[in-house]
C-alpha positions in Angstrom: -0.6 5.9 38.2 3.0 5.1 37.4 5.2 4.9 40.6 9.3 5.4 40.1 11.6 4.3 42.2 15.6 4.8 41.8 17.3 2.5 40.5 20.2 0.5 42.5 22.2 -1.0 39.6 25.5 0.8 40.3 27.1 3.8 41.5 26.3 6.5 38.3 22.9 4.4 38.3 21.8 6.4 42.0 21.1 9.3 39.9 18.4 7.7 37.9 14.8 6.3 38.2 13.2 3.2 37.7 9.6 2.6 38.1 6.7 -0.3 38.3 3.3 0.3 36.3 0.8 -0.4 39.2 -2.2 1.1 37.1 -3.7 -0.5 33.8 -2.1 -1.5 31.2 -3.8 0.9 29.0 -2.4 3.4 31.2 0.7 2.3 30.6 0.1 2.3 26.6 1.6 5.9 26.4 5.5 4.7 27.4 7.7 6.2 24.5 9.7 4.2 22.3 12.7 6.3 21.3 15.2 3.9 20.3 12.8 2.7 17.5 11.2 4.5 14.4 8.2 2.2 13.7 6.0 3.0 11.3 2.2 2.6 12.6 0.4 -1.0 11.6 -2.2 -1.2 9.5 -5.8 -2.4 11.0 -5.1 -5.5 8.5 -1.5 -6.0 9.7 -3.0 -6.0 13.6 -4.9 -8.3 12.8 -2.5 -10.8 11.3 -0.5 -10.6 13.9 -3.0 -11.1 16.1 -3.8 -13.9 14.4 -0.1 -15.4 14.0 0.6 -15.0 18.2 -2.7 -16.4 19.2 -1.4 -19.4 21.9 -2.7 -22.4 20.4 -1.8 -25.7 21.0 -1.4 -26.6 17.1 1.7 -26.6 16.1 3.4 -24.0 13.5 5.6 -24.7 10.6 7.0 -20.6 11.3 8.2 -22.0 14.9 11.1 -23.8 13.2 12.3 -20.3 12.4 12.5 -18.4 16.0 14.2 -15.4 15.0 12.0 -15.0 11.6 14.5 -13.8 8.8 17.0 -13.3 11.1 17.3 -17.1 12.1 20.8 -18.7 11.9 21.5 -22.4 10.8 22.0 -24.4 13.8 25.2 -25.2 15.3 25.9 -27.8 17.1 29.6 -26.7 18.2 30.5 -23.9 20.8 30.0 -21.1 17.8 26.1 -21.8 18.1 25.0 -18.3 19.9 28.4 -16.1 17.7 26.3 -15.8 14.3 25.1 -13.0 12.9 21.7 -12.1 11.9 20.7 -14.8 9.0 19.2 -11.2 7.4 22.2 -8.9 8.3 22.6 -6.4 5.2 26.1 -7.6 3.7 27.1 -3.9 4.3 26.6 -4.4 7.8 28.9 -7.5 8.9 31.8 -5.4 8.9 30.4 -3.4 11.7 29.2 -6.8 13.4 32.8 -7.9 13.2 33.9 -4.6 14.6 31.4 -5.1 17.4 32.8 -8.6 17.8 36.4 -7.5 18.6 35.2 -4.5 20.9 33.6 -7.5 22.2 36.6 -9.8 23.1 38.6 -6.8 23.6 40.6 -7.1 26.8 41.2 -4.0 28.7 43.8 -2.7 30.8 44.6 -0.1 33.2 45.3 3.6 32.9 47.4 5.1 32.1 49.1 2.9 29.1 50.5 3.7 25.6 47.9 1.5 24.3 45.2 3.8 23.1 41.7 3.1 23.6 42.7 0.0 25.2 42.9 1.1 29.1 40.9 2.6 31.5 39.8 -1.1 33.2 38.5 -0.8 37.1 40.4 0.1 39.1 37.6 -2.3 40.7 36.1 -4.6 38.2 34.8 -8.0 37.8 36.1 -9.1 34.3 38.1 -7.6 31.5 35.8 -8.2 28.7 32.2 -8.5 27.8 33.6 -12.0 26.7 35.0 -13.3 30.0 31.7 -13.4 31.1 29.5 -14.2 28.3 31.3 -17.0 26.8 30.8 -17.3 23.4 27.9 -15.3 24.0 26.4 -17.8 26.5 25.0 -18.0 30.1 27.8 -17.8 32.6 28.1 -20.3 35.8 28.8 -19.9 39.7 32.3 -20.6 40.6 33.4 -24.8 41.0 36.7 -26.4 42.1 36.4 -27.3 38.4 37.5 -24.3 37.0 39.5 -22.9 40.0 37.0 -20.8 41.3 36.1 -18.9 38.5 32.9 -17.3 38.0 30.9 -15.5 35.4 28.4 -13.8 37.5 28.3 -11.0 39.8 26.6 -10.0 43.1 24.2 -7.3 43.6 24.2 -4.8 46.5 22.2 -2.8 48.0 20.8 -1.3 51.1 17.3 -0.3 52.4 16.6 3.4 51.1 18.1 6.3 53.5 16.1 8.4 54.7 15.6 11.7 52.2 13.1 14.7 51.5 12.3 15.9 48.2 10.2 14.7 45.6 11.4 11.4 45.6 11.4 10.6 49.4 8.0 8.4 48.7 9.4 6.3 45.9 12.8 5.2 47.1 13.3 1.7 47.9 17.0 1.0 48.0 20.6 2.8 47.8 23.9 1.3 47.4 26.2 0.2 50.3 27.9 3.3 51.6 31.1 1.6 51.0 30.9 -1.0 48.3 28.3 0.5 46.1 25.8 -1.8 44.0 28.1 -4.9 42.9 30.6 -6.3 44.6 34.1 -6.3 42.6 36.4 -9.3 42.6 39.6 -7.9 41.1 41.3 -4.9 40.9 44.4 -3.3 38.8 47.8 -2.3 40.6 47.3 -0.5 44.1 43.6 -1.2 44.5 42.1 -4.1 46.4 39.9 -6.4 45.1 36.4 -5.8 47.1 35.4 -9.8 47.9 36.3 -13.2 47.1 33.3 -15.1 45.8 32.1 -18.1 47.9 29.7 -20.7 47.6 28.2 -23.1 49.3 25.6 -26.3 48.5 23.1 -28.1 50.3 21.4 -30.7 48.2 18.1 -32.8 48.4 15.9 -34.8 46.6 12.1 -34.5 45.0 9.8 -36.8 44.1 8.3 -37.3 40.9 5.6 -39.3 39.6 6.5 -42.8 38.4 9.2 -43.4 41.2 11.1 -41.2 39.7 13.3 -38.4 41.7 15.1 -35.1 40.7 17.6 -33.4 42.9 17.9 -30.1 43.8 21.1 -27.6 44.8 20.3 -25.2 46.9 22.8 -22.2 47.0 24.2 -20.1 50.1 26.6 -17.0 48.5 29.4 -15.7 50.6 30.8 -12.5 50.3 34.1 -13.5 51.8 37.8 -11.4 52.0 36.0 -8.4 52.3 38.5 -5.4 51.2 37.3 -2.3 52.5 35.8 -3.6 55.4 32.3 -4.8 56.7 29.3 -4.4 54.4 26.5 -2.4 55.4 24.5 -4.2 58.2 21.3 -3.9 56.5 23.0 -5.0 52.8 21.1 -7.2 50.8 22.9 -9.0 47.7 21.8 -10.9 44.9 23.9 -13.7 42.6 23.3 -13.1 39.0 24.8 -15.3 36.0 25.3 -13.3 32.4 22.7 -14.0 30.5 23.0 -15.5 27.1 22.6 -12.6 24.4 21.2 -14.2 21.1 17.5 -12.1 19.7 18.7 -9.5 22.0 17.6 -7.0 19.1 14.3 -8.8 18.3 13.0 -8.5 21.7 14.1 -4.6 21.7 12.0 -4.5 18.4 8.9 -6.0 19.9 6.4 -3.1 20.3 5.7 -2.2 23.9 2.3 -1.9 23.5 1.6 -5.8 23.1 3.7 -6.6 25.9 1.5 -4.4 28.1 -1.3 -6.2 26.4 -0.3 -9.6 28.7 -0.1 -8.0 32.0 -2.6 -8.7 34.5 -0.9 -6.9 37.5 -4.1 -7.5 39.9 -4.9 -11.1 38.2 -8.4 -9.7 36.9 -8.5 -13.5 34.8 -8.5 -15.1 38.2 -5.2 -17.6 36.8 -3.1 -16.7 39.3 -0.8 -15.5 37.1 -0.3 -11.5 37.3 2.9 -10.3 35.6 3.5 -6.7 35.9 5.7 -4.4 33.7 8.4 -2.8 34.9 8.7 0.7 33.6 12.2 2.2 34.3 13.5 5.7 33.9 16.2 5.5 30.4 19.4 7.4 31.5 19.6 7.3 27.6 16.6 9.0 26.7 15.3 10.4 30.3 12.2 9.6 30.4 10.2 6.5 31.0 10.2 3.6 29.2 9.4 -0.4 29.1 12.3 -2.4 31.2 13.0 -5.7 28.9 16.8 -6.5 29.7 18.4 -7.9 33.1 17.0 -10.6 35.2 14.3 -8.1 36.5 13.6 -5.8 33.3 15.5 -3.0 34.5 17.0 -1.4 31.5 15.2 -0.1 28.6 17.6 -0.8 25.8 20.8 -2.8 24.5 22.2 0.5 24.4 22.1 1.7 27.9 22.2 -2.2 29.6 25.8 -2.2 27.3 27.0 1.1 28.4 26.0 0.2 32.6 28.0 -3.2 31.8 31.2 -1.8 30.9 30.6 0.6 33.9 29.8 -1.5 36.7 31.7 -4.8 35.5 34.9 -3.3 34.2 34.8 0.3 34.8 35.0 1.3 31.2 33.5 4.6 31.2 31.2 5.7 27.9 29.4 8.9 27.3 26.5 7.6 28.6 28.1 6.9 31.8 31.5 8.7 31.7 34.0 8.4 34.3 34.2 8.2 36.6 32.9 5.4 36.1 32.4 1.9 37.6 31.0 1.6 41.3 33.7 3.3 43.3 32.1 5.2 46.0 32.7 8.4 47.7 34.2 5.8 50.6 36.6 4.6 48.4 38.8 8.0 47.3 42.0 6.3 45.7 39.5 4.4 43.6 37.7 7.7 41.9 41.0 9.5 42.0 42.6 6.7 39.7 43.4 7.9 36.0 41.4 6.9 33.4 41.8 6.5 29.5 39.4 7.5 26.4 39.4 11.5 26.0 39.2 14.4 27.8 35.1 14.4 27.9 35.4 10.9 29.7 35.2 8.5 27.5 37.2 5.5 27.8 35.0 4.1 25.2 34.0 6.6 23.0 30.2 7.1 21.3 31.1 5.3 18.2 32.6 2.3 20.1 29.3 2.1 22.1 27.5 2.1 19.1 29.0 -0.7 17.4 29.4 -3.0 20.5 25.3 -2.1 20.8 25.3 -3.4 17.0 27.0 -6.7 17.6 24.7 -7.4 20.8 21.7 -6.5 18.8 22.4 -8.7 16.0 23.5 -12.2 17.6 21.1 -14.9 15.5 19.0 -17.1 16.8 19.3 -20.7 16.0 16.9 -22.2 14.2 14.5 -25.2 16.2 16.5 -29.0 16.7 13.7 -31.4 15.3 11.2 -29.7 16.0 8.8 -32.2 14.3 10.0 -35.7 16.0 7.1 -37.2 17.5 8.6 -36.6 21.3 8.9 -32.6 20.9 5.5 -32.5 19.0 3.8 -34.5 22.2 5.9 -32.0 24.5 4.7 -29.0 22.8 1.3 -30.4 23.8 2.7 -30.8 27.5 3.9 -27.7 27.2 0.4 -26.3 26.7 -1.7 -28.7 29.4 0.7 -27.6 31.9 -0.1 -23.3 32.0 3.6 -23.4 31.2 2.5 -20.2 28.8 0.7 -18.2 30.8 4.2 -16.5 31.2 6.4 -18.3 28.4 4.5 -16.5 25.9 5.2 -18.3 22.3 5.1 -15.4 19.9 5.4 -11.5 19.2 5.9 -9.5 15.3 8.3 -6.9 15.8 7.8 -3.6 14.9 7.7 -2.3 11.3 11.4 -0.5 10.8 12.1 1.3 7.7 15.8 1.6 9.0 16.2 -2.0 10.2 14.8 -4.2 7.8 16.6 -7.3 9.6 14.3 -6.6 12.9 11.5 -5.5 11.0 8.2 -6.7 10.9 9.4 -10.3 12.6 7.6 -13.2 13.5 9.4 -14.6 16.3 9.3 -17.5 18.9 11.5 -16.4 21.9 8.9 -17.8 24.5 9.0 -15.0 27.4 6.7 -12.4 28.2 9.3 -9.5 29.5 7.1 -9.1 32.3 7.8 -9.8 36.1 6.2 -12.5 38.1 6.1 -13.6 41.2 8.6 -17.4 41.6 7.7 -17.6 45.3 10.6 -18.0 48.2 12.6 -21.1 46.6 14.0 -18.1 43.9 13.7 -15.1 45.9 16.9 -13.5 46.4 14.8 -10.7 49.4 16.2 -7.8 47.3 14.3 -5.3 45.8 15.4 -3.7 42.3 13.3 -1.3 40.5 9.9 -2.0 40.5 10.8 -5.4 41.3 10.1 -7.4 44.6 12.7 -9.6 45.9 10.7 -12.6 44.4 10.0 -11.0 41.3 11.8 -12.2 37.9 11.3 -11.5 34.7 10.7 -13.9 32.5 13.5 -15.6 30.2 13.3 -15.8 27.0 13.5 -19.9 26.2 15.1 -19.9 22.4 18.4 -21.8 22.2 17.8 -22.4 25.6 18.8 -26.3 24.9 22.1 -25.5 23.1 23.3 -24.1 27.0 26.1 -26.5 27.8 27.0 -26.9 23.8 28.1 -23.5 24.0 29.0 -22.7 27.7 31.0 -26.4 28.3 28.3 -26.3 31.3 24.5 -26.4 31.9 23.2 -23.3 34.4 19.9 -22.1 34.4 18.3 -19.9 36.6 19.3 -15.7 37.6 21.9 -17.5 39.9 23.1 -21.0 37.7 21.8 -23.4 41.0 20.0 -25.5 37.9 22.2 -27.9 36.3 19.4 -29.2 34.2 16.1 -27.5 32.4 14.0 -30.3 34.6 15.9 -28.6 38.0 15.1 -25.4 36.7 11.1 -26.3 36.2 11.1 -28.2 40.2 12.3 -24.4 41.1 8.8 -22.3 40.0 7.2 -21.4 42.8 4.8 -18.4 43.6 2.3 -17.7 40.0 4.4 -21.0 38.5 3.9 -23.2 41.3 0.4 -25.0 40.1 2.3 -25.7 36.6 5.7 -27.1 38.6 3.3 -29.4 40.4 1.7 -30.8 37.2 4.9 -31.2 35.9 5.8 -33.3 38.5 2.2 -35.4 38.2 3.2 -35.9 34.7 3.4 -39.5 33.4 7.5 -40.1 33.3 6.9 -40.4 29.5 5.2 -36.7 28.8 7.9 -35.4 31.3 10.3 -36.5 29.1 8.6 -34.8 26.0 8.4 -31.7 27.9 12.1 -31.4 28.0 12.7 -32.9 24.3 10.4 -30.0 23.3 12.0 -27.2 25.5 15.5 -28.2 24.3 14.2 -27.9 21.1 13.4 -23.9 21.6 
């Protein structure tokens, strides 16, 4: 059976479902995908690409390519992640470029003589897709550093309230009553900010093989200068970094069908590894489909997790979610009775501006592998291997064949995730449920560029929340299904340890 719960994102978001896939994953093999059109494989074409995604520990001349066709020449400057597909039609870059400057656009309040530049908040957390996913990178918590700045939000929710109906059964969590589902840091003229973001560190060491040690920051977030009063006082938050956006399109391409195929939800293998999908309800397409975007796989599509960005971290409403829009809530009247730009429907971005802002998301490249055959990477591919470290970092997928979009089409990529959730034990859990997601459940994250981090972002952050400031922090962290691979890690001869990161740099 498929369970759906609602889905806590943000305020417009309380009218939707999300859902977790508790039966088989055959069960599950009947989700729609309606922002594709693939045309069917062939029994011969299954099997290649059965063949070419087969984990094996022997190294592939393909991986130097992640992305396929659409791999970029590496970069080794802050541009690395701001390519194009290396496939892109030349017909298409001018909409890439479009969807660039929609992009970096910087937004303002209503109302203003600027057309189709205002409608911002009037609570919101940035005032561009940019200003947190810079240069199309991770973002960080805040430091003394840079003043305090941060380019992650927090979560918010509340234990379900009590309802009849249908849905009574299913519901797991509801926004604050006052603050909705993310806390806003700014807002324009006449409108106060909701919080000031705080954070605090408590440090400690680990113990590695070889007399080596690692430390390890452990974060406490603060919701402090609280605007509208006290939160909830069953509220339950959750830190979350942007995520860097390169093979964003790739993954949408990947058929859901052969993600299923790697769930284990009961751990029938006996690994102890059981990731589980998590099928959401598409406010897009309304009806159920395959979460792959967000640190716990709640949104379908690049579409829908665009159009709930400008919504909940800037207010920007689209037709998808048109205004009001952002996470004002009935609590907070001058907020929803603020003007807002766009037309008369709503829209402060209109459909076509969706579309192409969708466009350039989709089409970031991936960079192509740093040495991948120096001797180090090659012996920490093998590491990689010995330690279970892809039981979840699954190496390869094909995309879907796509008469329409020949530069996602029929891929053979290396993004090293599975989409699926899984279990990181208590070190990671943020005790917040979201979707069909426990409050230790994760999705996996995709590893490709994962080594050119600080290159691009001027800092290294790893992790939903940024608490790693190395990929070797980030591995000591894996608890719950990863904890037996963290501990061999940390048995590891100082000299394959070393390899392991060379190699995952190299992704």
């Amino acid at each position: 059976m498929l369970v759906f719960l609602r889905n806590p994102w943000s305020s417009m978001a309380r009218h939707l479902l999300a859902g977790l896939a508790v039966a088989t994953a055959a069960a599950a093999q009947d989700l729609g995908e309606p922002h594709l059109t693939p045309v069917s494989r062939t029994p011969d074409e299954a099997a290649l690409v059965a063949t070419l995604t087969a984990i094996t520990p022997k190294p592939s001349a393909a991986e130097a390519m992640p992305g396929g066709a659409a791999t970029v020449p590496v970069r080794r400057d802050d541009e690395a992640f701001s390519a194009p597909s290396g496939n892109l039609p030349p017909e298409r870059l001018a909409d890439f470029r479009a969807g660039k400057a929609l992009f970096a656009k910087l937004w303002i309040a209503a109302p203003s003589a600027l057309v189709n530049s205002d409608g911002l908040g009037p609570l919101y957390n940035a005032r561009s897709c940019q200003a947190c996913h810079v240069r199309d990178g991770r973002g960080h918590p805040p430091t003394e550093a840079d003043g305090g700045v941060a380019t992650m939000v927090l979560r918010l929710s509340i234990p379900a309230l009590a309802e009849t109906g249908a849905l009574a059964d299913y519901l797991t969590t509801e926004p604050d009553p006052v603050y909705g589902s993310q806390l806003q840091d700014f807002g324009t003229d006449g409108h106060p900010a909701e919080y000031r973001l705080k954070v605090t560190w408590d440090s400690y060491a680990v113990p590695l093989s070889g007399g080596e040690t690692a430390t390890l920051r452990r974060p406490t977030f603060h919701a402090a200068d609280l605007g509208y009063g006290p939160l909830h006082p069953d509220a339950m938050f959750s830190p979350r970094v942007a995520q860097q956006l390169i093979g964003l399109g790739l993954l949408e391409a990947i058929p859901a069908a052969d993600i299923l195929a790697l769930a284990d939800p009961e751990d029938a293998d006996g690994d102890g590894i059981s990731g589980r999908p998590n099928v959401v309800w598409s406010a897009e397409f309304d009806q159920p489909m395959l979460g792959r975007f967000g640190h716990k796989a709640l949104v379908p599509t690049i579409r829908e997790q665009s159009a709930a960005a400008l919504a909940a971290d800037m207010g920007i409403a689209t037709p998808l979610f048109p205004a009001p829009a952002g996470d004002c809530t009935v609590a907070q009247a001058d907020c929803r009775a603020a003007p807002h730009g766009g037309d008369p429907a709503g829209a402060e971005l209109a459909a076509v501006g969706l579309d192409l802002l969708t466009f350039y998301s989709r089409n970031l490249g991936v960079p192509a592998r740093r040495d991948p055959d120096a001797a180090d990477v090659l012996r920490g591919r093998e590491v990689f291997h010995q330690t279970g470290c892809t039981a979840c970092h699954q190496p390869g997928f094909v995309t879907h064949r796509l008469a329409d979009q020949p530069e996602r089409s029929f891929q053979l990529i290396w993004p090293y995730t599975d989409l699926l959730l899984h279990d990181m034990g208590p070190g990671l859990a943020d005790h917040r449920p979201e979707g069909g997601a426990s409050g230790s459940e994760w999705r996996t994250a995709p590893l490709w560029g994962i080594g050119l981090t600080a290159t691009v972002s001027g800092k290294a952050g790893f992790l939903h929340d940024g608490r790693a400031q190395s990929l070797l922090e980030a591995i000591l962290w894996h608890g719950g299904e990863a904890e037996a691979s963290r501990d061999r890690v940390v048995a590891l001869p100082p000299a394959d340890r070393a390899a392991l990161i060379r190699f995952v740099e190299s992704l």
